[in-house]
C-alpha positions in Angstrom: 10.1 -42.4 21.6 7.0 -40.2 22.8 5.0 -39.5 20.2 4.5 -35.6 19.8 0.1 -35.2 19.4 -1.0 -32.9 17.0 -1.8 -29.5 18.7 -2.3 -25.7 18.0 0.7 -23.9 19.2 -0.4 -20.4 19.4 2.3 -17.6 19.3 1.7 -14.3 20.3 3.7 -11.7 20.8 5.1 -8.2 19.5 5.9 -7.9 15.9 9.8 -8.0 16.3 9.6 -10.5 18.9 10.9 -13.5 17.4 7.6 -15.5 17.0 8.1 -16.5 13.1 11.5 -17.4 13.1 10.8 -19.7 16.2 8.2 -21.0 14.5 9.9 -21.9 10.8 13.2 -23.2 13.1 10.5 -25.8 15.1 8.9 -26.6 12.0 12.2 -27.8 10.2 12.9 -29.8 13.3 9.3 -31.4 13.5 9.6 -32.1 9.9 13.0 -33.7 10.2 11.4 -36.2 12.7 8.6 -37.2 10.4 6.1 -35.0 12.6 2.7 -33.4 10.3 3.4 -30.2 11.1 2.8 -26.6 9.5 3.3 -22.8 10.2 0.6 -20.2 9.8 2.3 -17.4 9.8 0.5 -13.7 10.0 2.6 -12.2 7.8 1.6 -14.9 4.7 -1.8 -15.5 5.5 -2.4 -11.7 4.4 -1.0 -11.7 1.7 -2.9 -14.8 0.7 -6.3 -16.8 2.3 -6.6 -13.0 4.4 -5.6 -11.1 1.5 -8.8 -8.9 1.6 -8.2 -7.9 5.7 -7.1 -4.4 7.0 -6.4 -4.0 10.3 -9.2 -2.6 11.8 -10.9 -4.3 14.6 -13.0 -6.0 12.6 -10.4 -7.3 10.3 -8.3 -8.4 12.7 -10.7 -10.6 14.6 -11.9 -12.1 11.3 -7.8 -12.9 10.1 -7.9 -14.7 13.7 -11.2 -16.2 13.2 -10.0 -17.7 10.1 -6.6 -18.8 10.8 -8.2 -20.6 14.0 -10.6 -22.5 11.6 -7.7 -23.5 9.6 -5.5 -24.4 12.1 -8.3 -26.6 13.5 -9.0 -28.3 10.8 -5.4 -29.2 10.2 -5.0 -30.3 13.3 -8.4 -32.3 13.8 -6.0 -34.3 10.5 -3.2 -34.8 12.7 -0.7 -31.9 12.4 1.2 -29.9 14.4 -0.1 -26.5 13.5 2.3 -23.3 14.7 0.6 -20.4 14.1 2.7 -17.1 14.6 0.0 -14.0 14.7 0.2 -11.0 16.4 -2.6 -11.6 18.0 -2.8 -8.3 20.2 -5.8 -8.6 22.8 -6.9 -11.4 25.0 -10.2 -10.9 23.9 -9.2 -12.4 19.8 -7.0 -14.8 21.3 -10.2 -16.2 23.2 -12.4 -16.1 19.8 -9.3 -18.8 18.6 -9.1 -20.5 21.8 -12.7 -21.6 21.6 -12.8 -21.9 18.1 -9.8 -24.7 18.2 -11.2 -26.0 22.0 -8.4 -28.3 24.3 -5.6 -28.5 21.3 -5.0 -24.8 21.8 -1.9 -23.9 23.5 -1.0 -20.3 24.1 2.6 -19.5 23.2 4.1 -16.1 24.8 6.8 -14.7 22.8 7.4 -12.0 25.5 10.2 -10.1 24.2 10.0 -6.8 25.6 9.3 -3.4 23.3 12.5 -2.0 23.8 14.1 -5.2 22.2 12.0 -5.3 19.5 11.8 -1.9 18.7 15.7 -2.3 18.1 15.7 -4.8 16.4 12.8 -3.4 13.9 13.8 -6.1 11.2 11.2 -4.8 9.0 11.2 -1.1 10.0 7.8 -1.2 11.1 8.6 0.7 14.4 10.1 3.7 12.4 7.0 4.0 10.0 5.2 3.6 13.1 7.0 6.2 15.0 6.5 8.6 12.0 3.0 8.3 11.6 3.4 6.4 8.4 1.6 3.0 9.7 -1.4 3.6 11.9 -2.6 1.5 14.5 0.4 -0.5 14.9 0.4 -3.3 17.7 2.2 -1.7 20.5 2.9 1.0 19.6 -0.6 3.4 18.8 -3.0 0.3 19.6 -3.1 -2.3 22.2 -0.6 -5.4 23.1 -2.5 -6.8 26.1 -0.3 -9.1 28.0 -1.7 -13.1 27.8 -3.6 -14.3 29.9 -3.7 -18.1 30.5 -0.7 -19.0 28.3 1.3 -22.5 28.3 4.4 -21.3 27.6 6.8 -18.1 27.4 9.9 -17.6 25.8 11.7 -14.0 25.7 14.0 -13.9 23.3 16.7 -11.4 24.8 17.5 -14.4 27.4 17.7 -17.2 24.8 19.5 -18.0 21.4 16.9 -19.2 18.7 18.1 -22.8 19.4 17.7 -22.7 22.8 14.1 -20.9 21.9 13.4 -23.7 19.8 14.6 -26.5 22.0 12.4 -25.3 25.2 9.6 -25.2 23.0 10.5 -28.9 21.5 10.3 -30.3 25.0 7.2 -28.4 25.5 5.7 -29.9 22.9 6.5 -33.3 23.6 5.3 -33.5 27.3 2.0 -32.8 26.6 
């Protein structure tokens, strides 16, 4: 059996876009299989080790800057480490591709806006829409499109499972 090497799967994308639940679904598998492996996800990070994080500028670069450190130490101790942030500008996703070096690979959740904007699972386009969240990724600040990335999934051509299982193999020819 090839042995899966720890790594820094890096998933960007639009909130909406499916990057979380991908992530949890590969984790279970990973985990199933005996594989180190953990999620960082954005969404528990602030509410925890980036608890004290807005989203200014500022704030956002230092939530990356930190989950990047995190997820390099983890997997310099032989995890798989699936991190599922925003991350909305090539520019931040560069300050975590440097910090975690030749284990990062960038993930491309590329569901469109349109899809996620229907889906809104956490009604995040609506307060967006309404003026009730500011800056919001997408929306009234910046999603650039990745540069450089390893992989792409868009969710409105795939099931989760099939998601999942294109990023599995991914994983395990590297």
């Amino acid at each position: 059996m090839h042995q899966i090497k720890p790594t820094v799967l890096w998933m960007t994308g639009l909130s909406g876009a499916g990057k979380s639940t991908i992530a949890y679904a590969l984790e279970r598998k990973l985990q199933n299989e005996g594989v180190l492996c953990e999620v960082l996800d954005g969404d528990s990070l602030r509410s925890g080790l980036n608890s004290n994080l807005g989203f200014s500028e500022e704030d956002r670069l230092e939530n990356i800057r930190r989950t990047a450190e995190l997820a390099k130490i983890m997997c310099h101790n032989n995890f798989v480490v699936i991190c599922s942030l925003i991350t909305p500008t090539n520019a931040v996703r560069d300050v975590a591709r440097k910090i975690i070096s030749e284990k990062f690979k960038l993930i491309h959740i590329s569901t469109p806006l349109n899809t996620c904007r229907d889906r809104d699972v956490k009604g995040l386009y609506k307060k967006a829409a309404s003026g009730e969240i500011k800056n919001f990724t997408g929306i009234s600040a910046p999603f650039d499109v990745p540069e450089d990335i390893a992989f792409e999934i868009d969710t409105r051509n795939q099931t989760e499972s099939e998601s999942v299982e294109a990023l599995y193999a991914f994983l395990r020819n590297l």
